[in-house]
C-alpha positions in Angstrom: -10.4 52.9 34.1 -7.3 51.8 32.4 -4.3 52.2 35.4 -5.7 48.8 37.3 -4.7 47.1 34.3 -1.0 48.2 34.1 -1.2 48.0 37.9 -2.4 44.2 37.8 -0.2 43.3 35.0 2.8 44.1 36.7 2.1 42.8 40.0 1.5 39.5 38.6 5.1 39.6 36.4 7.0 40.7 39.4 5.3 37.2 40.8 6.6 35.8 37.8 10.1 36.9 38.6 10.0 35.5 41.8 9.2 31.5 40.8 12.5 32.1 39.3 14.4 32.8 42.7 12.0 30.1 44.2 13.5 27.3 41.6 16.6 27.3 43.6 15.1 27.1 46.9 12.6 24.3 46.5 14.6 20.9 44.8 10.8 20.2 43.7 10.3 23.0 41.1 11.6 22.0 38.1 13.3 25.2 36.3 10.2 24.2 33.2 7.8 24.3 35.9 9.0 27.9 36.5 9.2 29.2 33.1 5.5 27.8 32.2 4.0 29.5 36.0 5.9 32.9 35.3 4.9 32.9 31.3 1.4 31.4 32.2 1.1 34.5 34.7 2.4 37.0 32.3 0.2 35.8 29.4 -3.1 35.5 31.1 -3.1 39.2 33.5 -2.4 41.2 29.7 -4.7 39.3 27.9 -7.1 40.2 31.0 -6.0 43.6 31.3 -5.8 44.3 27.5 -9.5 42.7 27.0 -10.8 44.8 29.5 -9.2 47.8 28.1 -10.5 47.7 24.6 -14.2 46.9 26.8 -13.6 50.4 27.9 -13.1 52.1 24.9 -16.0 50.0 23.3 -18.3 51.4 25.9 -17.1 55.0 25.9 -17.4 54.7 22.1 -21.2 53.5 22.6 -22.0 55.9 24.8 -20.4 59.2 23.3 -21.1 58.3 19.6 -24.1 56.2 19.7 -26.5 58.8 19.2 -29.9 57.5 19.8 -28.9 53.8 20.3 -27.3 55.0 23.4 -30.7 55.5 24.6 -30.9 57.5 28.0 -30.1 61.3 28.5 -26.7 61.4 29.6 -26.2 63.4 32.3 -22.6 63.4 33.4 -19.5 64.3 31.0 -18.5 62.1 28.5 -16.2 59.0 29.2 -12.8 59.2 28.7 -11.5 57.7 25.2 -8.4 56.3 24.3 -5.7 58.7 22.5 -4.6 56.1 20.4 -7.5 55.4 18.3 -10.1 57.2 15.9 -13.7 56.0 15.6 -16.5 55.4 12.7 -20.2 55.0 13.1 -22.6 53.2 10.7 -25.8 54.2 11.0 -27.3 52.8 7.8 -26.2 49.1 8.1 -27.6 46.1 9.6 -26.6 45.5 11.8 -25.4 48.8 12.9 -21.7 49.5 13.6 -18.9 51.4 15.5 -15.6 50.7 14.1 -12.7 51.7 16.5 -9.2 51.4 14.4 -5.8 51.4 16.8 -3.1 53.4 15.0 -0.1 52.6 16.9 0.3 55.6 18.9 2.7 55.8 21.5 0.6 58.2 24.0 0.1 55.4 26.4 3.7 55.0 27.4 3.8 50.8 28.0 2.7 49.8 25.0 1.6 50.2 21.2 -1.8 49.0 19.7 -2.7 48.3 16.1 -5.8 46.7 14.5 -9.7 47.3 14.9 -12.7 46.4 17.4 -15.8 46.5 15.8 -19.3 46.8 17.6 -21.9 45.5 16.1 -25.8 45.8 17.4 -29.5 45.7 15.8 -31.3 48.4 14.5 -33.7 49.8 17.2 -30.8 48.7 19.7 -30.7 50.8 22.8 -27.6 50.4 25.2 -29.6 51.6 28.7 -32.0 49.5 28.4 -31.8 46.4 31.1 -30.6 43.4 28.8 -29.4 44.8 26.3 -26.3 43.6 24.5 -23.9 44.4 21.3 -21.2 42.1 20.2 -17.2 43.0 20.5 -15.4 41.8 17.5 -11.7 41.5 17.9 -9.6 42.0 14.2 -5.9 41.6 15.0 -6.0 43.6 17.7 -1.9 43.4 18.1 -0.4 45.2 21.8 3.0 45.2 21.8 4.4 46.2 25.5 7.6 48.9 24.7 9.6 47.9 27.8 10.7 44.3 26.0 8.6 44.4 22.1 7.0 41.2 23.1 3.2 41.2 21.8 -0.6 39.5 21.8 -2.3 39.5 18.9 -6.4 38.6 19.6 -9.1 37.8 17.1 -12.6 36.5 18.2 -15.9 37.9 19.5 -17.1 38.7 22.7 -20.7 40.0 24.0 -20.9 42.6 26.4 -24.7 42.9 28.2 -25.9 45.5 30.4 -27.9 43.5 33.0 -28.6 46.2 35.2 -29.4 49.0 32.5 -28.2 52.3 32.5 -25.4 54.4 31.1 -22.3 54.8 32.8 -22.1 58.8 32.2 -25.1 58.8 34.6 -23.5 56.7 37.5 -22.9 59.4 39.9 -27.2 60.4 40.3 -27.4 56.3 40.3 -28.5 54.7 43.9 -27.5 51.2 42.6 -25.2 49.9 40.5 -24.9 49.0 36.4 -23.7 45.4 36.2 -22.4 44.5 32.8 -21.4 41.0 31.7 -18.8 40.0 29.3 -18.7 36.4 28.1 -16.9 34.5 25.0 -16.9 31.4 23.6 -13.8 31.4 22.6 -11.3 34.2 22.0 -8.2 33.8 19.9 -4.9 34.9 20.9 -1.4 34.3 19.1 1.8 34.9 21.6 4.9 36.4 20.5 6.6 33.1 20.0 3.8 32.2 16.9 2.1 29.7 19.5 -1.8 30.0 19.2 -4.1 29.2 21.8 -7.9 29.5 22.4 -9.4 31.3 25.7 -13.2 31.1 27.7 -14.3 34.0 29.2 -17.1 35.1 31.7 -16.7 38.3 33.7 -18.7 40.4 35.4 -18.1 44.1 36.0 -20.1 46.4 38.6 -19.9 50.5 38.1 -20.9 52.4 41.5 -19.8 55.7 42.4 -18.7 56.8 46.0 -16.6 60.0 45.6 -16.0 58.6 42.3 -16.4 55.4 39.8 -15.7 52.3 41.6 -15.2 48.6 39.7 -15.8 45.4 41.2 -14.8 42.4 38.9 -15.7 38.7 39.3 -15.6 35.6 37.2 -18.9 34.6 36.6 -18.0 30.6 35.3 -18.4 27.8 38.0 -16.0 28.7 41.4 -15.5 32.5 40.3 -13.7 31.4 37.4 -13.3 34.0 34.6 -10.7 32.8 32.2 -9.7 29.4 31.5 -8.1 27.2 28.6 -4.5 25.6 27.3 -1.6 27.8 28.3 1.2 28.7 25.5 2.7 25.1 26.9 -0.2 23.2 25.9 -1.5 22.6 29.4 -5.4 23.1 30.9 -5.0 26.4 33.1 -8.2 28.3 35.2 -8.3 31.7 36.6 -10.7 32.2 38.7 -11.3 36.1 41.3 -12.3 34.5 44.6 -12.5 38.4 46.0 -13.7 40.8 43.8 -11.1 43.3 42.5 -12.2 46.4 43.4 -10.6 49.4 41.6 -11.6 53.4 42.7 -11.3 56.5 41.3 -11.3 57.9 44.1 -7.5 56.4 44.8 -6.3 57.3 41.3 -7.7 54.2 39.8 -5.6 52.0 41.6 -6.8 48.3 42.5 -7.5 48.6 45.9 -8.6 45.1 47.0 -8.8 41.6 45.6 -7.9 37.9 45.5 -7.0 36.0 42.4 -6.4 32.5 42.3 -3.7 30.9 39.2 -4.5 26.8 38.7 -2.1 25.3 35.9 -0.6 21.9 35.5 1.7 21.6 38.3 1.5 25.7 40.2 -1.4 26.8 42.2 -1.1 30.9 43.1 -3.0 32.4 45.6 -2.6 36.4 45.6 -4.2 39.3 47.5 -4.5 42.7 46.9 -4.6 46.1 48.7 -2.6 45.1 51.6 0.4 47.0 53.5 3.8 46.3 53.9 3.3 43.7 56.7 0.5 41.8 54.6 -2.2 43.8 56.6 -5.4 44.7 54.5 -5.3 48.5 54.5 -7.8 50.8 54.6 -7.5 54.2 53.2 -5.7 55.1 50.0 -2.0 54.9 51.1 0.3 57.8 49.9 3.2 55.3 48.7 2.4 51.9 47.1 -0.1 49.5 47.9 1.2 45.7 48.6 -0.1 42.3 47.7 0.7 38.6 49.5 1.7 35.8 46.9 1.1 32.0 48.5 2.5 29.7 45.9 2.1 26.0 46.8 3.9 23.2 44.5 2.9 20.0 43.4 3.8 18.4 46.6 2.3 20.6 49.0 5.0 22.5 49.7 4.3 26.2 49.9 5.9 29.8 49.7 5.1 33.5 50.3 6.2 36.7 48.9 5.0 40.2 49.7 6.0 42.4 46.9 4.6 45.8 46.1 2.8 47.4 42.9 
């Protein structure tokens, strides 16, 4: 469940590099204007992607080591857990917790994590039961990508509910799916040049199986929004997934459909996913890369589009 995120990440910055080219084409984008839509772009997809990721291991974490908070017989093998990390359960306080502390491993190839996630939940908590919910404390969770050293560094709380009910481990003798929500009032996040900024978020992320786990993602604020707040530049910015992104096992965990939408200041971004060379939806789970459409209109209604692979 992690290779959509390096996937989306780096379709959105090869986007990025692209407003750079489009400076030069368009007397109307400013070369700030270009710097602020590539950064903006860059910022938002890894605080996203690396969110989501430490959501995953906070789950897999619940649901392997949670013992009978877990609740539920699992029936199905035990999720995959980060190699980068150890974990420690505390059974005797209230609330309850599962520390997981990030040692700065290289095993993942594109980047380094330090810091700790602690999960924190009542006693008599049970995970599988419909409602139920555990906060997602973020303590200097620093990722640092190895390609260029530049890093995010996030503090704040998040709750994570299980609306549906269920475990995950069980999804594949499931007929429906386990909807979890993910929602913050306000997550902190310092940037690598010191600036500090303070991000909404409201997610919601549905687990099926079909010949493996399937994710659908959607913003849950108003309009599909799911993150929004003052860019590294100071100015109001809203992300909002006007097509679910849909991710599959099943295609090696690739993101295999999707439409995101990019407001800021001064750039709207409209970009689908899961298409093929010629901007055609496709399919099946292509051999070679998949392809996504980029429509970039500017503050005077002009418009450009790139189709760029990832």
């Amino acid at each position: 469940m992690k290779k959509q995120l390096t996937i989306l990440s780096a379709a959105l910055l090869s986007f990025g590099l692209f407003f750079s080219s489009c400076k030069k084409e368009k007397a109307t984008v400013t070369a700030d204007t270009a710097v602020e839509a590539k950064s903006q772009s860059d910022d938002q997809s890894r605080f996203s992607n690396e969110s989501d990721a430490a959501d995953d291991d906070a789950n897999a974490a619940l649901e392997n080591l949670g013992g009978s908070y877990a609740g539920e017989t699992p029936v199905g093998p035990q999720l995959p857990f980060t190699c980068d990390a150890t974990v420690s359960v505390d059974t005797a306080s209230n609330p309850r917790t599962i520390t997981i502390t990030y040692n700065g491993n290289v095993c993942l190839g594109s980047r380094s994590r330090t810091g700790t996630v602690v999960l924190s939940f009542a006693p008599g908590f049970r995970w599988a039961a419909a409602g139920a919910q555990y906060t997602v404390t973020y303590q200097n969770l620093k990722v640092t990508r190895n390609i260029d050293g530049k890093s995010i560094t996030l503090n704040g709380s998040k709750t994570i509910t299980n609306v549906s009910g269920g475990k995950l481990r069980n999804l594949a003798t499931r007929s429906t799916p386990i909807v979890h929500t993910v929602t913050s009032a306000g997550m902190n996040i310092t940037f690598d040049d010191g600036s500090q900024r303070s991000w909404q978020v409201a997610r919601q992320r549905s687990f099926s199986y079909d010949n493996g786990i399937v994710i659908s993602i959607t913003g849950t604020h108003g309009g599909g929004i799911a993150e929004w707040g003052v860019n590294r530049h100071n100015h109001n910015f809203t992300s909002a997934i006007l097509q679910p992104l849909v991710i599959k096992q099943s295609c090696n965990f690739r993101l295999v459909s999707g439409q995101v939408e990019h407001v800021g200041q001064a750039v709207t971004t409209n970009t689908t996913f899961g298409l093929d060379a010629s901007g055609a939806p496709v399919t099946t789970c292509p051999v070679g890369p998949f392809y996504y459409k980029t429509i970039w209109t500017g503050p005077n209604g002009n418009s450009l589009t790139y189709i760029g692979m990832y």
